[in-house]
N, C-alpha and C positions, 0 to 999 in steps of 0.2 A: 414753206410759205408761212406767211403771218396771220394769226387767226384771232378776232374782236369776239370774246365773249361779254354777252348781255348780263348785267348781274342780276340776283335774288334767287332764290329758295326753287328748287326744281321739284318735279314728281314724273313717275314714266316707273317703265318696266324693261329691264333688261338679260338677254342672253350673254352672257360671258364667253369668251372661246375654250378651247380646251389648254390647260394647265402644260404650262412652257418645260419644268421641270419634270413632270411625268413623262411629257412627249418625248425630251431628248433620251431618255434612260431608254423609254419604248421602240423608240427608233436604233437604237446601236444592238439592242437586244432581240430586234428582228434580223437586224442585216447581219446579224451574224450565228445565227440559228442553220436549220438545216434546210427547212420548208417554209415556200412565203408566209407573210400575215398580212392579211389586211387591216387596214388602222383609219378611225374614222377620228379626225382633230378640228373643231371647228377653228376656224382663225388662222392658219398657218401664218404666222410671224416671220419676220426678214433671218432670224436667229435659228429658226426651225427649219427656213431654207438652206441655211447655210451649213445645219449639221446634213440636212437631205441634200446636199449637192457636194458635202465632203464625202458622204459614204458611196455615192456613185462612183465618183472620182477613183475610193477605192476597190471599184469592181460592183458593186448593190445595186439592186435596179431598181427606179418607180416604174410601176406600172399601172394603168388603168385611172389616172389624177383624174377625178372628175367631184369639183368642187369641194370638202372637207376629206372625202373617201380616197384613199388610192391600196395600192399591194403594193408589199417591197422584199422582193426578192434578194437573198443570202448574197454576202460576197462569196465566192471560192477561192480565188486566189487574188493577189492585187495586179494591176497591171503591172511592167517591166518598166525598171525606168523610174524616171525620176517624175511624181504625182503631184501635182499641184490641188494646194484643199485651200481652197475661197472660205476662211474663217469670217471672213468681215466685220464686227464690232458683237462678235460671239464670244463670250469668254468659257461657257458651258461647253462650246462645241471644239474650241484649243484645250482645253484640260481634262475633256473626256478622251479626245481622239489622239493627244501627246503618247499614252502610254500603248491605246489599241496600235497606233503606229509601230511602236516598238513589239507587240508581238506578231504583229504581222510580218516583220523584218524591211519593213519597206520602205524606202527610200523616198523622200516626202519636205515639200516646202509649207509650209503653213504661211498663206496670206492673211496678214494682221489690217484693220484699218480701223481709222477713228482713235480711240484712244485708247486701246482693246495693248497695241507694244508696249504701252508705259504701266499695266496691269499687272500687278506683281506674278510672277513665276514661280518665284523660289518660296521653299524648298524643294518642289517638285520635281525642278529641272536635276537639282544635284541628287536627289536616289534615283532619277531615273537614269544617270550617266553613272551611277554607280551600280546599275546592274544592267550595264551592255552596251548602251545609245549613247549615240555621239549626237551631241545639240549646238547647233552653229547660229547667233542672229547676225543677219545681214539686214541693216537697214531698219523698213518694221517688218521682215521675212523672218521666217525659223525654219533651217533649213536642218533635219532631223533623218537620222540614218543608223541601223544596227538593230540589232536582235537584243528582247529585254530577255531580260534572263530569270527563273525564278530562285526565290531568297526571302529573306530578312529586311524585310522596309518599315523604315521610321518615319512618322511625321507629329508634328505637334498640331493637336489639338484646336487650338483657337486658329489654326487659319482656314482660309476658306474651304468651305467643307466637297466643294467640285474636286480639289486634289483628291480627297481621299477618296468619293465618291468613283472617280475615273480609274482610279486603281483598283476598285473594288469590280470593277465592271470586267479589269481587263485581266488581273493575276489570275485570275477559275480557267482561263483558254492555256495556261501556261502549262509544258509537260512535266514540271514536278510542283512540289508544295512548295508555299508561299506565307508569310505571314506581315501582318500589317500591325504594330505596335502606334499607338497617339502616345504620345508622352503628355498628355496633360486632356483633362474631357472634352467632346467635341463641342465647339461653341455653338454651332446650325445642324443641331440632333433631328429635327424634322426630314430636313434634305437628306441624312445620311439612311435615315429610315423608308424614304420615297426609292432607294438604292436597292436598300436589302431587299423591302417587297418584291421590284420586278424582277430583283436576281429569284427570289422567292417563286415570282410565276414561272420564269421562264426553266426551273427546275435546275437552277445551280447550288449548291450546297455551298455553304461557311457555316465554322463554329466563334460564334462571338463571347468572349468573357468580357474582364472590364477594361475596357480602351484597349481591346486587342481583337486580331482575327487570326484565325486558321484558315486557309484557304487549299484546299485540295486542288491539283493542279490536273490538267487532261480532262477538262469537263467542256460541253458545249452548252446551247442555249437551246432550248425547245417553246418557244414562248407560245401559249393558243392562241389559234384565230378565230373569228376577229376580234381589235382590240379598238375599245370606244376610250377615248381619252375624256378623263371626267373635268369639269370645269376649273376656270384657273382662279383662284382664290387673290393673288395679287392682283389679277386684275380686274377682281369683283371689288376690290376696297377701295378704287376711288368711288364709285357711284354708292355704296354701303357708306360712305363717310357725307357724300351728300346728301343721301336721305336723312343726315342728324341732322342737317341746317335747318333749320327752318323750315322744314319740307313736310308734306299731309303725307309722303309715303315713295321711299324707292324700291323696287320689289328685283332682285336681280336671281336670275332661274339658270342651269345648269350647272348648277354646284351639288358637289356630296360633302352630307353629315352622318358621321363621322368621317372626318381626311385626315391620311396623313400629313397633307401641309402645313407646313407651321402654318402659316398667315388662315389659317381656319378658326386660330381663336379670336378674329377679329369681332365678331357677335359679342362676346362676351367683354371686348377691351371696350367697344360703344354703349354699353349696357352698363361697364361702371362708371362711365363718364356722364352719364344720364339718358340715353337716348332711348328710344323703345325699342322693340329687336321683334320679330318675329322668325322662328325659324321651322321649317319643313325637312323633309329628307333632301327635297331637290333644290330650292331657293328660299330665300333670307330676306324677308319687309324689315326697313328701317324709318322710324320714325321719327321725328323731331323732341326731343328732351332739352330740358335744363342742362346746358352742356358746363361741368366742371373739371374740376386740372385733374390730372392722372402723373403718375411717376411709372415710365414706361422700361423694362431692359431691352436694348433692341438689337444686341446679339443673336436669339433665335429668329428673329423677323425683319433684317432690315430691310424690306421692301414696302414693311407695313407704315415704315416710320413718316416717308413724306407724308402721304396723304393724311395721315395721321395728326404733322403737323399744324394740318390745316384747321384742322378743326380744335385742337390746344390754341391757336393763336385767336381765337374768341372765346374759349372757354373763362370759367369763370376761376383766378387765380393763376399761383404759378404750375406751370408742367413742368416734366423734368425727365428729358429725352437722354437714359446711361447707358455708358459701354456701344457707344457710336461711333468706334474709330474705323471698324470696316465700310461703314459711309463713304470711308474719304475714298476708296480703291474702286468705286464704282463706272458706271456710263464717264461720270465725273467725280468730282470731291461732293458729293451729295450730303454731304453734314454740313459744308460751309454754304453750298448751293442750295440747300432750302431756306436757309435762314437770310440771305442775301435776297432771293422771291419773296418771302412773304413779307421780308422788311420792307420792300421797296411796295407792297401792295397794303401796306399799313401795319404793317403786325409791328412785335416786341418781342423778335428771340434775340437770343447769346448765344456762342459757340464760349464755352469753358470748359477747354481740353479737350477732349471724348466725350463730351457730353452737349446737352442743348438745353437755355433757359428758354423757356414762352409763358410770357405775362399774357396774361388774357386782356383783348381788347373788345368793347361791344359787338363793333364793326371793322371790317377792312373798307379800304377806300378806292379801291381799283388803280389800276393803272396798268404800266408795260412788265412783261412777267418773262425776263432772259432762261429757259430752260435749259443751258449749254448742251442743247441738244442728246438732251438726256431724257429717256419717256417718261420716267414715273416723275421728273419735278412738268413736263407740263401735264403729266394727268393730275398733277398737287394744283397748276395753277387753275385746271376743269374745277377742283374742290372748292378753290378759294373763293369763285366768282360767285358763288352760293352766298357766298359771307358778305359782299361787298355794296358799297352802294351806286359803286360805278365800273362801267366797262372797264373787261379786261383785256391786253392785246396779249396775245400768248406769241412770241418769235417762232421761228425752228419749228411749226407747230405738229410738221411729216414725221418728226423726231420718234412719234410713237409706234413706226413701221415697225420698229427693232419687237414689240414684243405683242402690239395689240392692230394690228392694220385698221381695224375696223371702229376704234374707240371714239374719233369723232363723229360721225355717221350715227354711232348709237346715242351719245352724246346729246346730238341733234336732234333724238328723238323724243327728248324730251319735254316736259311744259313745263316754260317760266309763270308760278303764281306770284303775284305781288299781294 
C-alpha cells in the first residue's frame, strides 16, 4: 500500500526489534545443536520467517511461538525426499542454508522470489560444487543435491561476507578438517565477527590467522539457553537519523554498547556530522545539530548508507558516499535507488561509479518516494520527511515486512513538532 507522510522534525521514543543478523546465526546454531533453546527476538521479520520455516522444512521444530518467545528444537535427520525451503526475498537465509544443505546430504529446492534469483551466487556456488554438491537453477528455483565434503576452500574477500559466513557455520559439522582461505581482507569484518561469536557461544572451535581459518571437522553445536536476541542496529538508524533533523530528541531503547554490528558506530558517524548523541548501555538519544557533509566508506555498513543519505542531502556541503558498489546487489540497486528518492524529493546526489555525490540542500521539498520495494530506501524515505516541507507518499510502503514488521506503527508513534 501507499503511505502519505506528514513533513517536519519528529520526537518520540522507540523499541527497535532484535537484530536480523544475530538472529539468523542464532537460529541455525540452535536447530542444529543437541538440546532445544529458547530464543526471545522481538519483531520476527518476513526474512527470519523464512530462515524459521527453512529449518523446519529441514526436520527443526518451533515450539511454544507465543509472541517474540518460542523453542526450537534440533534437526536429527532431514526428511526423505526432495525438501522444499520457502527462501522468499532472503538472501541471508539462501547462503547460510546452500552449504548446511550440502552437509546434511539432502536433497533440496531452494524457493527464490522477488529479486533475491538475480542476487549474485558466485563464487559460492563454484567451491561448493567443488567439494561434492551438485547445484541446478531452474527458473528462479535452485534445485541442490550431494554431500559437501571437507577441504580446502577459497573465497575472495571483498564479497559478501554471508558466503563466508554460511561456511563458517557449516565446515565444524563436517567429519574431517576444513580450511577457509579469503584471498584478499574481508570487506564486512563486523558480520564475519557477529559469526565467530555465536560459533564462540555455541562451543565450536576455529583457529583464525590472517584471512584464513582452520576449522576442525566433527564438532557440534551446544549453544545455552535461553537466548535473548539484542536489538538491531540497522534498524535503529532510521529513527537515530531522524532525531538529527530538527528534532528536540529521538531516544531509541533495546540496543547494546558495545555491539559487534558494524552499523553500531552509527552514534559516533552523527556525532561528527554535528548532531548531539546521547548513549546508554541500552539506548541512544539523538539530538538536532548543525548537520555538515561527511566522506563516508560504506563497505563495512552498507545498510547504514541510505538513511544516512538522508541526512547528507541537507547537510551543509559536499558528502561523499565510497566504495558503494555492493549497494547495487541489494533488495535493489540501492546506490542508484537512493539517489533517484532523494532526487525526486528535492535533494542533489550523483552516482560516480561506486560512489555517491550529495550537495547539501537547506530543505527537501516532499513528494512521491518510489522505494522499489526495497525496506531500507522507504525507511530513507521515513528519514526524509523530517527534512521536507511537504508530504511525502511513500509506494510499496509493506516493503518493510522483509526486515522490520512493525516500523511503521512505531513510526506512527511519534510527534510531529513544527
Amino acid at each position: 500500500m501507499n503511505r502519505v507522510l506528514s513533513p517536519g522534525p519528529r520526537t518520540g521514543r522507540v523499541t527497535v526489534p532484535g537484530s536480523k543478523s544475530r538472529a539468523h546465526r542464532l537460529f541455525l546454531a540452535a536447530a542444529l545443536g543437541r538440546t532445544p533453546v529458547q530464543l526471545t527476538c522481538r519483531g520476527l521479520s518476513d526474512d527470519l520467517l523464512a530462515t524459521l520455516s527453512c529449518l523446519e522444512a529441514l526436520g527443526a521444530q518451533v515450539e511454544n511461538l507465543k509472541g517474540d518467545r518460542f523453542t526450537l528444537v534440533p534437526l536429527s535427520a532431514p526428511p526423505a525426499g526432495e525438501i522444499l525451503l520457502p527462501c522468499g526475498e532472503s538472501g541471508t537465509t539462501l547462503r547460510f542454508l546452500l552449504p548446511l544443505v550440502g552437509v546434511l546430504g539432502a536433497e533440496a529446492v531452494f524457493q527464490r522470489r522477488g529479486r533475491l534469483p538475480r542476487r549474485p551466487l558466485e563464487p559460492l556456488l563454484a567451491e561448493l560444487t567443488r567439494h561434492g554438491m551438485t547445484i541446478r537453477a531452474q527458473g528462479d528455483d535452485l534445485f541442490v543435491r550431494g554431500h559437501l565434503t571437507p577441504g580446502d576452500y577459497t573465497l575472495p574477500g571483498h564479497i559478501s561476507s554471508q558466503f563466508i559466513s554460511g561456511l563458517l557455520l557449516a565446515l565444524p559439522l563436517l567429519p574431517g578438517h576444513s580450511t577457509l582461505t579469503l584471498t584478499s581482507p574481508p570487506q564486512s569484518a563486523p558480520y564475519i565477527a557477529l559469526t565467530e561469536q555465536v560459533l564462540r557461544q555455541g562451543g565450536v572451535k576455529l583457529r583464525r590467522g590472517e584471512n584464513a581459518y582452520a576449522i576442525p571437522g566433527g564438532q557440534g553445536y551446544a549453544l545455552p539457553s535461553p537466548q535473548v536476541v539484542e536489538g538491531d542496529w540497522s534498524a535503529a538508524a532510521p529513527f537515530l537519523c531522524i532525531g538529527a533533523l530538527r528534532s528536540a530528541g529521538v531516544t531509541v531503547t533495546g540496543l547494546t554498547l558495545p555491539s559487534l554490528q558494524g552499523d553500531s558506530v552509527l552514534p559516533a558517524l552523527l556525532e561528527k556530522m554535528g548532531a548531539v548523541v546521547e548513549t546508554s548501555p541500552q539506548s541512544v538519544t539523538v539530538r538536532a545539530g548543525t548537520l555538515r557533509a561527511i566522506t563516508v566508506d560504506a563497505g563495512p555498513i552498507p545498510d547504514l548508507i541510505p538513511p544516512l543519505c538522508a541526512l547528507c542531502a541537507v547537510a551543509r556541503g559536499e558528502s561523499r558516499i565510497r566504495n558503494a558498489r555492493r549497494l547495487r546487489d541489494k533488495e535493489s540497486d540501492r546506490l542508484q535507488g537512493v539517489a533517484e528518492l532523494l532526487n525526486g524529493l528535492g535533494g542533489k546526489l550523483t552516482v560516480d561509479g561506486d560512489d555517491l555525490r550529495i550537495f547539501g540542500v537547506p530543505r527537501l521539498q516532499g513528494g512521491t518516494a518510489d522505494p522499489r520495494s526495497d525496506h531500507r530506501l522507504a525507511m530513507t524515505a521515513a528519514v526524509a520527511a523530517s527534512a521536507c516541507t511537504g508530504p511525502v507518499t511513500v509506494l510499496d510502503s509493506d516493503c518493510v515486512q522483509k526486515s522490520y514488521p512493525a516500523f511503521w506503527a512505531d513510526y506512527g508513534q511519534m510527534t510531529i513538532s513544527r
